[in-house]
Structures are given as structure tokens and as C-alpha cells.
Biopython code that builds the backbone (N, CA, C, O; Angstrom):
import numpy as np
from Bio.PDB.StructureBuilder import StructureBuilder

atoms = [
    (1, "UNK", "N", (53.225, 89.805, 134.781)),
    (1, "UNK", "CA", (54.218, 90.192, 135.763)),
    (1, "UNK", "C", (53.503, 90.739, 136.998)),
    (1, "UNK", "O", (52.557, 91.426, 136.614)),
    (2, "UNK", "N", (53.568, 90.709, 138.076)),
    (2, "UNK", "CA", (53.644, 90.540, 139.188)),
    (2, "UNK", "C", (53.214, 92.322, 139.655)),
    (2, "UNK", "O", (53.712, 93.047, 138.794)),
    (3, "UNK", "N", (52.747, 92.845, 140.324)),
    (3, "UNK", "CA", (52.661, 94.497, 140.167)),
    (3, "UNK", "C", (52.807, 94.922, 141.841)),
    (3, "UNK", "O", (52.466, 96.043, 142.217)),
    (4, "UNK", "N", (53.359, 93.878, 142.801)),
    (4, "UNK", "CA", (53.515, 93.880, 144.183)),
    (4, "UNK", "C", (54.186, 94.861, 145.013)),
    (4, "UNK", "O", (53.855, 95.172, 146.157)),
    (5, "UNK", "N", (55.089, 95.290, 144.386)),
    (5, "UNK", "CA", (55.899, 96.505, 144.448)),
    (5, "UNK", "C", (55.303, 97.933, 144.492)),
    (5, "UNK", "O", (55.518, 98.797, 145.342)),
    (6, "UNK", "N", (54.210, 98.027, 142.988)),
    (6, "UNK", "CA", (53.295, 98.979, 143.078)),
    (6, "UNK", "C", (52.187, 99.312, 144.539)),
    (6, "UNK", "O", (51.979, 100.289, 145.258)),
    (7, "UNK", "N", (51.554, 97.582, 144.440)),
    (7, "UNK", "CA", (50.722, 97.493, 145.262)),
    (7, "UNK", "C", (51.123, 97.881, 147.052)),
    (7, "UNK", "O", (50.393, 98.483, 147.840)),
    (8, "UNK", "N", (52.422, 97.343, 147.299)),
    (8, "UNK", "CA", (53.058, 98.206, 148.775)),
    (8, "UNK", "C", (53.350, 99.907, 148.721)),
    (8, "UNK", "O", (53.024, 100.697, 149.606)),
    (9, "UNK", "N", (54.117, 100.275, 147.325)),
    (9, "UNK", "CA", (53.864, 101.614, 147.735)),
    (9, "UNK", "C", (52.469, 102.361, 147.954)),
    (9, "UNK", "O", (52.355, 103.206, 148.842)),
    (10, "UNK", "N", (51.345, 101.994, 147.054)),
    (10, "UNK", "CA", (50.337, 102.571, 147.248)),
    (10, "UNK", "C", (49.744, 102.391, 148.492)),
    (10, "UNK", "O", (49.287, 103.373, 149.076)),
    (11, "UNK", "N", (49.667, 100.975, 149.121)),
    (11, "UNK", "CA", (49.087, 100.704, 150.232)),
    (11, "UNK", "C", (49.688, 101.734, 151.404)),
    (11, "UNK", "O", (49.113, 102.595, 152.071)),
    (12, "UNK", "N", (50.903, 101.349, 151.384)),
    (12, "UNK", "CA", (51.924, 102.346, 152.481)),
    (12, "UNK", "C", (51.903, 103.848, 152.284)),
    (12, "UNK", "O", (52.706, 104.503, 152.948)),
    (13, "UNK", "N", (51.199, 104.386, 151.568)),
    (13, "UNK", "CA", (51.266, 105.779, 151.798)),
    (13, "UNK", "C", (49.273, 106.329, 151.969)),
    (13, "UNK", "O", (48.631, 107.241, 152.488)),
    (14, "UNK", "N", (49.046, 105.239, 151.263)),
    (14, "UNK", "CA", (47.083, 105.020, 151.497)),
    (14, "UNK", "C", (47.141, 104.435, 153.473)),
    (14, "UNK", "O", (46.121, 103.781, 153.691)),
    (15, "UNK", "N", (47.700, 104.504, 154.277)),
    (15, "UNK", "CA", (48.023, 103.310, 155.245)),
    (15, "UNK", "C", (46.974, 102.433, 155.259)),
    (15, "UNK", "O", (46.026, 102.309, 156.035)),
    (16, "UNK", "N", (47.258, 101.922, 154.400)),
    (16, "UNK", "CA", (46.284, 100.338, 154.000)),
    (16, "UNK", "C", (47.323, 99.475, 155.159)),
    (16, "UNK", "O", (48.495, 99.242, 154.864)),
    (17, "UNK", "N", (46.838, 99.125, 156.247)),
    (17, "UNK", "CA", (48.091, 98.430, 156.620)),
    (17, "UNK", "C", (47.643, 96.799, 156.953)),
    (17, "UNK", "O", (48.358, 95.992, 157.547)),
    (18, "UNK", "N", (46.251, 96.531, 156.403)),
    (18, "UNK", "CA", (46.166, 95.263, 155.962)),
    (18, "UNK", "C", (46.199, 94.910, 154.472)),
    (18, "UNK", "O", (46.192, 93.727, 154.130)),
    (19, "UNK", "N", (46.238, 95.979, 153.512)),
    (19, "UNK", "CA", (46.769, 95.874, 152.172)),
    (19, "UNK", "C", (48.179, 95.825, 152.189)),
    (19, "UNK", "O", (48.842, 95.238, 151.333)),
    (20, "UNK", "N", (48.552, 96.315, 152.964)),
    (20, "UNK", "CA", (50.583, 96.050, 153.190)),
    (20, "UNK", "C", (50.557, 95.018, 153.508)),
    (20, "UNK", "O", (50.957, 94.413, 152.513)),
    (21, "UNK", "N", (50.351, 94.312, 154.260)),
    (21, "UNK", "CA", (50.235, 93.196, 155.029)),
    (21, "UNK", "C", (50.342, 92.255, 153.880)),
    (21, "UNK", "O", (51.445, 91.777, 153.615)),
    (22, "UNK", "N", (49.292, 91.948, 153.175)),
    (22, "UNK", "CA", (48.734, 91.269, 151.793)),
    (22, "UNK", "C", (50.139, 91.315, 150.999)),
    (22, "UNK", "O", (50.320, 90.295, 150.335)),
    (23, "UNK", "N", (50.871, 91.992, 150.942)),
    (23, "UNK", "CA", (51.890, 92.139, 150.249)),
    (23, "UNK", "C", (53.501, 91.483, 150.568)),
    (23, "UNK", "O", (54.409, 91.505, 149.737)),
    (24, "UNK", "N", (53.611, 90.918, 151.932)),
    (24, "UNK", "CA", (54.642, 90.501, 152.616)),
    (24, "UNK", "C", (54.544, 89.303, 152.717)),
    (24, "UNK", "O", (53.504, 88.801, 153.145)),
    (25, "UNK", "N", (55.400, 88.706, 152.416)),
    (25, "UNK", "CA", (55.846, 87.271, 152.514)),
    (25, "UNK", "C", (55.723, 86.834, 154.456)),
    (25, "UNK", "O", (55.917, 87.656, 155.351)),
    (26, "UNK", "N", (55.453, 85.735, 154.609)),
    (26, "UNK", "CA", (55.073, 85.550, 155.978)),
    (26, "UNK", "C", (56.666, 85.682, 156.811)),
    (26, "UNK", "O", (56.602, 85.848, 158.029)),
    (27, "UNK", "N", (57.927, 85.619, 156.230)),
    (27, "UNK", "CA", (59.430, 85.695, 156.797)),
    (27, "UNK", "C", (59.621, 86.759, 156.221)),
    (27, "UNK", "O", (60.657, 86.420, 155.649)),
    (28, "UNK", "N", (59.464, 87.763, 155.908)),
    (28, "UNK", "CA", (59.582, 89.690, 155.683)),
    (28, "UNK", "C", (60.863, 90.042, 156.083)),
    (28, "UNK", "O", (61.324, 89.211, 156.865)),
    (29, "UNK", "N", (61.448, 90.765, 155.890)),
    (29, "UNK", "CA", (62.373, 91.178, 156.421)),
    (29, "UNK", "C", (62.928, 92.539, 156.045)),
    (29, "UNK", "O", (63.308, 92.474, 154.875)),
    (30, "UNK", "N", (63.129, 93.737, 156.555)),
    (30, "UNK", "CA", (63.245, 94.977, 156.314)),
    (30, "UNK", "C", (64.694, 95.389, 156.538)),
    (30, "UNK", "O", (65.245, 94.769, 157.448)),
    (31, "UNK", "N", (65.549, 96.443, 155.808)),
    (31, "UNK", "CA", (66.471, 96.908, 156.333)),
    (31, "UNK", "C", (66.591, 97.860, 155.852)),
    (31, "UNK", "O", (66.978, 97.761, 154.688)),
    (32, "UNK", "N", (66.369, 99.254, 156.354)),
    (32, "UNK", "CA", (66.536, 100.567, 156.688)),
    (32, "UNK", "C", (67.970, 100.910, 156.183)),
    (32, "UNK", "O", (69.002, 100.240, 156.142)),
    (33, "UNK", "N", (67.559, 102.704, 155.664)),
    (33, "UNK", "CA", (68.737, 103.189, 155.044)),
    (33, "UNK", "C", (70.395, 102.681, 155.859)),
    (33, "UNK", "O", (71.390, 102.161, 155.354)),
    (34, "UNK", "N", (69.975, 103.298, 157.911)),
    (34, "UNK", "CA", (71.041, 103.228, 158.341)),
    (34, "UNK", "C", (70.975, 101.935, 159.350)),
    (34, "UNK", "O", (71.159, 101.994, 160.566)),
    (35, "UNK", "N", (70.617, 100.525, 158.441)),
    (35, "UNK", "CA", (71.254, 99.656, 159.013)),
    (35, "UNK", "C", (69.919, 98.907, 160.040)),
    (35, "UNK", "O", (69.724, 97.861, 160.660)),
    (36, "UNK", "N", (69.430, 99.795, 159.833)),
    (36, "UNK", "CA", (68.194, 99.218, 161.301)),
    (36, "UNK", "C", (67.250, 98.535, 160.152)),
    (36, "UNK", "O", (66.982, 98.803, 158.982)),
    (37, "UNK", "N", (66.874, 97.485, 161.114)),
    (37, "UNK", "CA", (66.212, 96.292, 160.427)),
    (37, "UNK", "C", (65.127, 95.732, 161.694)),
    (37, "UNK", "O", (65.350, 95.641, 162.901)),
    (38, "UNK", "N", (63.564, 95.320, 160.715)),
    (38, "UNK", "CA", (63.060, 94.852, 160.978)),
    (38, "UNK", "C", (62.887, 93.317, 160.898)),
    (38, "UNK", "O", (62.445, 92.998, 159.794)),
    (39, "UNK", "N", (63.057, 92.465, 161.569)),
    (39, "UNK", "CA", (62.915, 91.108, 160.514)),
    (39, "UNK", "C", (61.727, 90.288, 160.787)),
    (39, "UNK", "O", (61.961, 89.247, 160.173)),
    (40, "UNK", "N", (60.686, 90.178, 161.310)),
    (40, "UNK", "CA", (59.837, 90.157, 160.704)),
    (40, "UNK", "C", (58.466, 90.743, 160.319)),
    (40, "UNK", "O", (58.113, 91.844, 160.742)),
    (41, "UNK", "N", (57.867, 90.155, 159.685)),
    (41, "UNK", "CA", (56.471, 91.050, 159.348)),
    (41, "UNK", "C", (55.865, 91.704, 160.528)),
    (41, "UNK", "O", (55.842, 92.865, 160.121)),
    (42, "UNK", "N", (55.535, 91.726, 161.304)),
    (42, "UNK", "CA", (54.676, 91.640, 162.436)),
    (42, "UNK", "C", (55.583, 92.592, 163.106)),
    (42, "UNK", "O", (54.976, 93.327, 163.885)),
    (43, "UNK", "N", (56.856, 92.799, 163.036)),
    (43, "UNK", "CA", (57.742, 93.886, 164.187)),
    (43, "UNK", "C", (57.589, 94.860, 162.871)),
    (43, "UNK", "O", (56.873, 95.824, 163.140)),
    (44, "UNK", "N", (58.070, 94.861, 161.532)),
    (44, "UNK", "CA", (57.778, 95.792, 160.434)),
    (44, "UNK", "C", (56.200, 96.594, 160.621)),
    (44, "UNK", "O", (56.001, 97.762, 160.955)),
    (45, "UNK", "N", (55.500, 95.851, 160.384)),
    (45, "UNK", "CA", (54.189, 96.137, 160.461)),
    (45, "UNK", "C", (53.945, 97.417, 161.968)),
    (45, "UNK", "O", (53.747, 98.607, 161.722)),
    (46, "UNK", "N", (53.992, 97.022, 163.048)),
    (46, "UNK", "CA", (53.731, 97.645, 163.878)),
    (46, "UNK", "C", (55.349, 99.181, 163.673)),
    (46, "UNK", "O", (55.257, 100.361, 164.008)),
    (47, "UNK", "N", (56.223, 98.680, 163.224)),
    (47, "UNK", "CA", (56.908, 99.746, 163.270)),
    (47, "UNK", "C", (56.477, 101.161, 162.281)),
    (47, "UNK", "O", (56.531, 102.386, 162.383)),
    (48, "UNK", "N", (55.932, 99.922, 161.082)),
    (48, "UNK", "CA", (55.388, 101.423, 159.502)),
    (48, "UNK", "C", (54.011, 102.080, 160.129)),
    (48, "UNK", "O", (53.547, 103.155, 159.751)),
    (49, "UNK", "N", (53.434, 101.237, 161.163)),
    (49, "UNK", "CA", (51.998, 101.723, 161.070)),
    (49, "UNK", "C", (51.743, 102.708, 162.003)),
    (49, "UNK", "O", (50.755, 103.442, 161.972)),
    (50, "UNK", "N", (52.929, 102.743, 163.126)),
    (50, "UNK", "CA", (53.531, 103.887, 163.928)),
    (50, "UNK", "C", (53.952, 105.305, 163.734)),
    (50, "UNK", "O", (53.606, 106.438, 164.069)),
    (51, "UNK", "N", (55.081, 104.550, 162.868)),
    (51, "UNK", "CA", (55.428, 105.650, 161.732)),
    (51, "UNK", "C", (54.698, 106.953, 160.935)),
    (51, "UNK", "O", (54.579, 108.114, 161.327)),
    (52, "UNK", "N", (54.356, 106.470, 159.954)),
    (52, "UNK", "CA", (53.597, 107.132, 158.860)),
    (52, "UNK", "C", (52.610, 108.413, 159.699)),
    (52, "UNK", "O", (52.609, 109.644, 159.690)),
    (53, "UNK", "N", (51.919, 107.474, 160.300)),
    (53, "UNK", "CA", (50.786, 108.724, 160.783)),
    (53, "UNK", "C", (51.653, 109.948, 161.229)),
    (53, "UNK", "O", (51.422, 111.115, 160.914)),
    (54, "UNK", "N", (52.532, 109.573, 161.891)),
    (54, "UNK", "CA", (53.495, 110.765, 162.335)),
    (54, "UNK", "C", (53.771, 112.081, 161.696)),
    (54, "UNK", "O", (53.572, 113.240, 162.059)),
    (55, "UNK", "N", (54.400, 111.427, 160.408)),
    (55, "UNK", "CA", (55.206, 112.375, 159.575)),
    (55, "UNK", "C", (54.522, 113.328, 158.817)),
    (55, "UNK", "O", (53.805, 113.176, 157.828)),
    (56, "UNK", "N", (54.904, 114.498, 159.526)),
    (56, "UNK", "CA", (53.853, 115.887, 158.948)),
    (56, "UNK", "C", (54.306, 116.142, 157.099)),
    (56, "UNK", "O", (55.433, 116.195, 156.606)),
    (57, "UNK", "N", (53.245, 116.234, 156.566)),
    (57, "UNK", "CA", (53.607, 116.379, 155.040)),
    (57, "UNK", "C", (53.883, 116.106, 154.186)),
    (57, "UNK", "O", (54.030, 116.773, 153.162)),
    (58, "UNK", "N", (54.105, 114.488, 154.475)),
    (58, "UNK", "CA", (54.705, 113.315, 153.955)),
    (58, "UNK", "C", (53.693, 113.406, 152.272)),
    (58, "UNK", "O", (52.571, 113.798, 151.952)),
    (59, "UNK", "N", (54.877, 112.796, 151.568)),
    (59, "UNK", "CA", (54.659, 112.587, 150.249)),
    (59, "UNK", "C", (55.420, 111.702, 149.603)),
    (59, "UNK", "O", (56.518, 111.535, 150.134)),
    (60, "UNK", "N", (55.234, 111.139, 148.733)),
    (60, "UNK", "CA", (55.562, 109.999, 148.015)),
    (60, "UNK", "C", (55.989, 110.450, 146.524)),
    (60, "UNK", "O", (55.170, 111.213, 146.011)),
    (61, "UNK", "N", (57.005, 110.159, 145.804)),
    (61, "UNK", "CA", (56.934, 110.359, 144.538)),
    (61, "UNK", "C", (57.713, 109.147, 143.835)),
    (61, "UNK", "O", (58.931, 109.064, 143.677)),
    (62, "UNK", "N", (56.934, 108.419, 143.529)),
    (62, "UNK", "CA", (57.892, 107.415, 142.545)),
    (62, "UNK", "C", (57.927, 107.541, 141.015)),
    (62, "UNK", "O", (56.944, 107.610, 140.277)),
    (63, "UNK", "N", (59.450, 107.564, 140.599)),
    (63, "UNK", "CA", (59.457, 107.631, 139.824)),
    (63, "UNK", "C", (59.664, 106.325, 138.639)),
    (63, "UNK", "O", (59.329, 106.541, 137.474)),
    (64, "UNK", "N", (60.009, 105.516, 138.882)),
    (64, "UNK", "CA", (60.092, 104.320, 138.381)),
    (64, "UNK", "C", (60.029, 102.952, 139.225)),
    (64, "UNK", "O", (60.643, 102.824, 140.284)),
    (65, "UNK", "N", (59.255, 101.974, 138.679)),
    (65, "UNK", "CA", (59.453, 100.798, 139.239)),
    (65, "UNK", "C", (59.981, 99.250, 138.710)),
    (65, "UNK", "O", (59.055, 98.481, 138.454)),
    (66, "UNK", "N", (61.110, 98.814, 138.556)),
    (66, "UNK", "CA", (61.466, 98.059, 137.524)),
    (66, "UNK", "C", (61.604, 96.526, 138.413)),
    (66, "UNK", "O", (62.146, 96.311, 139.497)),
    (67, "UNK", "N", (60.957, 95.687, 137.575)),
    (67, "UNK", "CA", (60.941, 94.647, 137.876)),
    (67, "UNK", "C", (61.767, 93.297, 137.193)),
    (67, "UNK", "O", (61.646, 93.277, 135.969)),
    (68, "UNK", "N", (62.472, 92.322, 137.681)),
    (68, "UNK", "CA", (63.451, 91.681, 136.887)),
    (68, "UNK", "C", (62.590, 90.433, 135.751)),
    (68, "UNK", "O", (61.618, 89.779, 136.128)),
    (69, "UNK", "N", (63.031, 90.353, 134.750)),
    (69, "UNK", "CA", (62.951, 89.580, 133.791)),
    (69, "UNK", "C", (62.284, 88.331, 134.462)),
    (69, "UNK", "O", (61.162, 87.966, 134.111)),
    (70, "UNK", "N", (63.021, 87.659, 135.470)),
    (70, "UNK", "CA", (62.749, 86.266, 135.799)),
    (70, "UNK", "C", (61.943, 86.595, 137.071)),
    (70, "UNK", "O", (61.814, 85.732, 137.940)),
    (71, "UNK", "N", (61.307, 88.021, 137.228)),
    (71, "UNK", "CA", (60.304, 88.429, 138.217)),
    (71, "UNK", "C", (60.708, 87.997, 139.738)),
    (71, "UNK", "O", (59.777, 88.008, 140.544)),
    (72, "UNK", "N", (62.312, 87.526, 140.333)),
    (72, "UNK", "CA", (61.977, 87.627, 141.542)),
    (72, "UNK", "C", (63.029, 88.816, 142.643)),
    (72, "UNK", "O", (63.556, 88.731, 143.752)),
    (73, "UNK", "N", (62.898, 90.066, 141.364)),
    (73, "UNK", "CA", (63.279, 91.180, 142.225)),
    (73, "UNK", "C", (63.152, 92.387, 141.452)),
    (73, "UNK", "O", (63.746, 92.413, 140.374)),
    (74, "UNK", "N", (62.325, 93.632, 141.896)),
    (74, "UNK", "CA", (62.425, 94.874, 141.874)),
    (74, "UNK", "C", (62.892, 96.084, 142.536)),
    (74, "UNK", "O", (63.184, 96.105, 143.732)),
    (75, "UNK", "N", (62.976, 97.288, 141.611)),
    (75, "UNK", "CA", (63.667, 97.668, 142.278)),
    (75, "UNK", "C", (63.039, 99.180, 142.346)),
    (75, "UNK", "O", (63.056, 99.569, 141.178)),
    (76, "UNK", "N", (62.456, 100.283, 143.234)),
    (76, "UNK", "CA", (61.918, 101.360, 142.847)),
    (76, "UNK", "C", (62.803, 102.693, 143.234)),
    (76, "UNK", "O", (63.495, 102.835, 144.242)),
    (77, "UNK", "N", (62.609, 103.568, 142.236)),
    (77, "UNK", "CA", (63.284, 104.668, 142.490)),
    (77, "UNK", "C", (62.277, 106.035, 142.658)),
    (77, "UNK", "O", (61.524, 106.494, 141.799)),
    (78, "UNK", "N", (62.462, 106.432, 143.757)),
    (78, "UNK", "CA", (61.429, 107.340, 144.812)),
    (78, "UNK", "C", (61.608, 108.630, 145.073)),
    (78, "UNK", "O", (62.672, 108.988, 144.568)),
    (79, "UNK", "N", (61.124, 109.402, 145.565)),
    (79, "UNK", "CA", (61.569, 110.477, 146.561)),
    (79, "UNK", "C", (60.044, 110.773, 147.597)),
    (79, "UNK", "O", (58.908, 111.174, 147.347)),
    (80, "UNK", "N", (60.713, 110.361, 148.737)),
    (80, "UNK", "CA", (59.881, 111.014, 150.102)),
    (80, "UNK", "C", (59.862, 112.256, 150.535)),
    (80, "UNK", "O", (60.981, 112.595, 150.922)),
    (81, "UNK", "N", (59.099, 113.041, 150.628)),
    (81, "UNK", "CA", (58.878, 114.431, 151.152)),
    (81, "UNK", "C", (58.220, 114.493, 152.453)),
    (81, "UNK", "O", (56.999, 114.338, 152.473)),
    (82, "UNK", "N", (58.927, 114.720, 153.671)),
    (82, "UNK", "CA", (58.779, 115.126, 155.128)),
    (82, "UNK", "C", (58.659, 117.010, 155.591)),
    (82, "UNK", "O", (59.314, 117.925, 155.091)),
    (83, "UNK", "N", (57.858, 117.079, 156.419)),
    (83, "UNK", "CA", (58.183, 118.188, 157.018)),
    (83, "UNK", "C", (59.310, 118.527, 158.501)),
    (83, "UNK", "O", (59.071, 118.377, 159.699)),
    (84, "UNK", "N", (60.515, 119.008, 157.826)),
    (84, "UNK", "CA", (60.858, 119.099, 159.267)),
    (84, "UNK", "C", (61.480, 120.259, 159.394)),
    (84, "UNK", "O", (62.175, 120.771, 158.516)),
    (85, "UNK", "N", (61.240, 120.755, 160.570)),
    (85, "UNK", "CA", (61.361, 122.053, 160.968)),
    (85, "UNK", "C", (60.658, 123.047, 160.592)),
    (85, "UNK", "O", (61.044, 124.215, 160.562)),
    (86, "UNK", "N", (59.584, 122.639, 160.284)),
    (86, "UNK", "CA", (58.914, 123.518, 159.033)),
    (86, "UNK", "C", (59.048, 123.686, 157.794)),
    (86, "UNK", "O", (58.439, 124.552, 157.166)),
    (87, "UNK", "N", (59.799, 122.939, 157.336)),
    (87, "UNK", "CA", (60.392, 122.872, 156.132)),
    (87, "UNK", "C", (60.250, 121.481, 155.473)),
    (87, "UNK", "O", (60.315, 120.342, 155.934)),
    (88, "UNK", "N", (60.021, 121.998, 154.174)),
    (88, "UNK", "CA", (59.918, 119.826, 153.214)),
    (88, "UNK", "C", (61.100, 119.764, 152.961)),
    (88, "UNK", "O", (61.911, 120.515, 152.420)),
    (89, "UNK", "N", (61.126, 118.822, 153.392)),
    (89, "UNK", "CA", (62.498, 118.222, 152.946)),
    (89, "UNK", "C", (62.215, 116.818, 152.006)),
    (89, "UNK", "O", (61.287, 116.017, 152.123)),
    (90, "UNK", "N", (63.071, 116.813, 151.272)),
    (90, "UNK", "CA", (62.661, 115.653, 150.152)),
    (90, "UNK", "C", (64.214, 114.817, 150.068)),
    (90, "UNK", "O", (65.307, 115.326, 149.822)),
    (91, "UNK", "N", (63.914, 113.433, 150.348)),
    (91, "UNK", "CA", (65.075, 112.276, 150.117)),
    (91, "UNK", "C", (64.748, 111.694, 148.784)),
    (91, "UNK", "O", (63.632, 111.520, 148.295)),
    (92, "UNK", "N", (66.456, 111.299, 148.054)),
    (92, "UNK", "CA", (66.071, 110.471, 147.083)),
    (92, "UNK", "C", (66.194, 109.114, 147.648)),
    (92, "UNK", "O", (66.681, 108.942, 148.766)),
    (93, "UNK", "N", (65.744, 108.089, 146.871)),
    (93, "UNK", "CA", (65.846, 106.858, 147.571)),
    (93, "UNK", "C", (65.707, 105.435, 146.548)),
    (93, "UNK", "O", (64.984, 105.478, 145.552)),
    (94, "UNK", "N", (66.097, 104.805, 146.734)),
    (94, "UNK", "CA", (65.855, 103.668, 145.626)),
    (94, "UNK", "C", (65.873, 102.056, 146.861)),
    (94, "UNK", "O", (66.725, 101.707, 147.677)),
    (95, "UNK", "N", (64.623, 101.470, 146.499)),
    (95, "UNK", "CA", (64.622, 100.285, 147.356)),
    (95, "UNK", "C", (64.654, 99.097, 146.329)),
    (95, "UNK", "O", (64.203, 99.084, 145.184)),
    (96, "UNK", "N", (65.189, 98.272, 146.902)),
    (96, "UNK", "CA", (65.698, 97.249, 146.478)),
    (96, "UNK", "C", (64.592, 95.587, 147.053)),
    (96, "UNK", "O", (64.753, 94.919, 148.074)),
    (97, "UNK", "N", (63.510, 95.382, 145.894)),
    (97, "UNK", "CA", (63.065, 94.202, 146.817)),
    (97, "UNK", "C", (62.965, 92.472, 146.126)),
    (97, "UNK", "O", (62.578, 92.122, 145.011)),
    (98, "UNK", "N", (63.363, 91.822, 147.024)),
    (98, "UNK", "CA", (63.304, 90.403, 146.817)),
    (98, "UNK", "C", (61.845, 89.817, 146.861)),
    (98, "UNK", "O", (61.120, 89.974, 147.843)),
    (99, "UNK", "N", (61.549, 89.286, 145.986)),
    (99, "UNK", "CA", (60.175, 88.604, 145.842)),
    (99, "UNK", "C", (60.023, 86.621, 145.818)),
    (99, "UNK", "O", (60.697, 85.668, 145.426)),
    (100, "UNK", "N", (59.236, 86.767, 146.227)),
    (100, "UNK", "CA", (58.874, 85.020, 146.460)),
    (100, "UNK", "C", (57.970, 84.158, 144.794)),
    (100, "UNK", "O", (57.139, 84.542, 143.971)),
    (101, "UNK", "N", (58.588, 83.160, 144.978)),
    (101, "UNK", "CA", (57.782, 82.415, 143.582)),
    (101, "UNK", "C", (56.512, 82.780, 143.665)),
    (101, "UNK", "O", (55.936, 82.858, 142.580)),
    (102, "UNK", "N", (55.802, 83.064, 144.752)),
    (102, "UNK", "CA", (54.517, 83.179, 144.690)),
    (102, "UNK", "C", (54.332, 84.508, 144.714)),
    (102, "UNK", "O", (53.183, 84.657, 145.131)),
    (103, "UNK", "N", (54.942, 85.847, 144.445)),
    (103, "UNK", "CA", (55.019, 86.939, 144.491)),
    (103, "UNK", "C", (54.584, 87.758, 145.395)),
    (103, "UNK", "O", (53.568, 88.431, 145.219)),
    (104, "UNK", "N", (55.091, 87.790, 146.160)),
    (104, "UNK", "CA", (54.940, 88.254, 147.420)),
    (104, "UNK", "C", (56.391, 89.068, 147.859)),
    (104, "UNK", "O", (57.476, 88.526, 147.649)),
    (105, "UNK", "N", (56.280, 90.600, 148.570)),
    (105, "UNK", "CA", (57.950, 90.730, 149.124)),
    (105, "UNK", "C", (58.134, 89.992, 150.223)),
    (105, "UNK", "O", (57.358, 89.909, 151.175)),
    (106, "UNK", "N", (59.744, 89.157, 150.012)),
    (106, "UNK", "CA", (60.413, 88.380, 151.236)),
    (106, "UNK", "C", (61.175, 89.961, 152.128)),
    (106, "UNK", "O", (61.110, 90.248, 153.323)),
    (107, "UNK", "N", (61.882, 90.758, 150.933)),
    (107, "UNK", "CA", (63.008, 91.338, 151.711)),
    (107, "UNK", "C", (63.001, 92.990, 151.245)),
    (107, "UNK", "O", (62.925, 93.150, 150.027)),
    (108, "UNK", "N", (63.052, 93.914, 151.860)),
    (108, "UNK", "CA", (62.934, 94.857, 151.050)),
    (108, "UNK", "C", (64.167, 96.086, 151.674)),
    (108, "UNK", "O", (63.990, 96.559, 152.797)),
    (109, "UNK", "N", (65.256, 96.472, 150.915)),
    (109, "UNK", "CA", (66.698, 97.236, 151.299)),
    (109, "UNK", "C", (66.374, 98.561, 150.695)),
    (109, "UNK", "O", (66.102, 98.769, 149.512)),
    (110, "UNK", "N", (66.446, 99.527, 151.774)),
    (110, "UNK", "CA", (66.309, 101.403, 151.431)),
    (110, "UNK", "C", (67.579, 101.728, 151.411)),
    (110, "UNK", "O", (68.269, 101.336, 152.352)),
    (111, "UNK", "N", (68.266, 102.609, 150.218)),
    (111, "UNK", "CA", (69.364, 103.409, 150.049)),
    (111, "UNK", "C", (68.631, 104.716, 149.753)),
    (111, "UNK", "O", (67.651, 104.945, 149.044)),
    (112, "UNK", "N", (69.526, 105.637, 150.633)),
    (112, "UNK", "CA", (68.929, 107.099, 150.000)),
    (112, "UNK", "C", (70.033, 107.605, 149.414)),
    (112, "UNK", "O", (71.104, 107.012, 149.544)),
    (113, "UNK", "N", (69.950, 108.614, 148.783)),
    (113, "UNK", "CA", (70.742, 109.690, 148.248)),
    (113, "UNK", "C", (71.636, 110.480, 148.982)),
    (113, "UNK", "O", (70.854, 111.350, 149.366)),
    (114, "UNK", "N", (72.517, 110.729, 149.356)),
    (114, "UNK", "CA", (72.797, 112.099, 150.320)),
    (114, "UNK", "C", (72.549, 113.355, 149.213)),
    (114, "UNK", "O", (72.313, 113.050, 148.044)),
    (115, "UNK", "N", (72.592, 114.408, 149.511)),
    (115, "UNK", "CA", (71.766, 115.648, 149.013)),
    (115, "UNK", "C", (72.544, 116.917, 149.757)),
    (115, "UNK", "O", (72.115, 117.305, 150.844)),
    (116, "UNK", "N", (73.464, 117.422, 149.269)),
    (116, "UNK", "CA", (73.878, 118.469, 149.962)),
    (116, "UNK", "C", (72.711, 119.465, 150.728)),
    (116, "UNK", "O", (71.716, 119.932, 150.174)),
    (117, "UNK", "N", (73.073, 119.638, 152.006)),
    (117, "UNK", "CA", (72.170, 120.844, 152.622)),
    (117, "UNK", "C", (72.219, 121.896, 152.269)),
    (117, "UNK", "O", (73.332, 122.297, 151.929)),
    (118, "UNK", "N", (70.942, 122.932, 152.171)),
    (118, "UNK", "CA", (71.384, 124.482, 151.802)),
    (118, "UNK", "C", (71.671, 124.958, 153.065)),
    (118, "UNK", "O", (71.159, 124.693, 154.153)),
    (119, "UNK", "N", (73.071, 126.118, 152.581)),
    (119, "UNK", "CA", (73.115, 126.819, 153.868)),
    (119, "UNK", "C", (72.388, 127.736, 154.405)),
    (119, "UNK", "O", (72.656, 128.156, 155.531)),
]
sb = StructureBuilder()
sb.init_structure("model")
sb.init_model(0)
sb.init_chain("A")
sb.init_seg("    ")
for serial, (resi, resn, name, xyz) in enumerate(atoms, 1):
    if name == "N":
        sb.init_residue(resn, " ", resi, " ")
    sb.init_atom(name, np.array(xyz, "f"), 0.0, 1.0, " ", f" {name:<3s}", serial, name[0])
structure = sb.get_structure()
């Protein structure tokens, strides 16, 4: 089975961003919790590699990564940890990705959690 899923989260938080790269189907296509979408590799790419460095405190926690029987979709369940305001803040999140016969991600969909705020 296929471990591609693994191999993007690690790359993407290592910013391997020619090991990410390695991991995307050449028609990629991204779509963000609220709707915003990258579609292809090359606008993704320059958008994560922007990104990341940014985010003060950033952390990764996955907790599972499940991959389908007939291997052409997984699905991981996460939590990201940001600093903002001085404060970590941690999202839950579960992404949703489509994979190619040749195993590679075509498509990859972020849902987060909402999380009540403390007052």
C-alpha cells in the first residue's frame, strides 16, 4: 500500500518542498477549509511554501492515517497547532485525499473542527 499521504505530511511540515512536490500528481488540486482552492500544483506549491515559514509555533499532530482498500483514497485525521496572539491555538482537522493509479495525490479537501472559544 501506497504510504503518500504519510510522505506529504512529513515533507510539509519538514518544508521538503521538493519532497512535496514528489508527492502531487502533475493536475493537483487543493481546496481549503473555507472554500479557497488552489488548482494547480505549481499555484499550491508556491502558496504552502509561503505559508509555513510564517506560522509562529506551528505543529503537526496526526493522529491517524487511513487509506482505502482499493488504495485510491485516504483520509488523515490531524491537529495543527499555530501561535496566535501569543497563544497556541490548536485546530482539529481531517483531510480528505484522492490518489492516482500510480499513487500520487490528484486532490486533497481540509475540513476542520469548529472548537468552542474560551472566554
Amino acid at each position: 500500500m501506497s504510504d503518500v499521504v504519510d510522505r506529504y505530511l512529513r515533507t510539509l511540515t519538514d518544508h521538503d518542498w521538493d519532497g512535496l512536490a514528489a508527492c502531487l500528481a502533475d493536475d493537483f488540486s487543493r481546496t481549503g477549509p473555507y472554500g479557497d482552492t488552489y488548482p494547480s500544483k505549481a499555484e499550491y506549491l508556491a502558496f504552502i511554501s509561503g505559508l509555513m515559514p510564517t506560522l509562529r509555533g506551528y505543529g503537526m499532530d496526526v493522529a491517524r492515517v487511513t487509506y482505502a482498500a482499493d488504495g485510491r483514497s485516504a483520509t488523515a485525521e490531524l491537529s495543527e497547532t499555530v501561535e496566535v496572539h501569543g497563544e497556541s491555538t490548536v485546530t482539529p482537522e481531517a483531510l480528505v485525499f484522492d490518489l492516482t493509479r500510480d499513487g500520487l495525490i490528484a486532490r486533497v479537501r481540509i475540513y476542520i473542527q469548529q472548537v468552542p472559544r474560551r472566554a
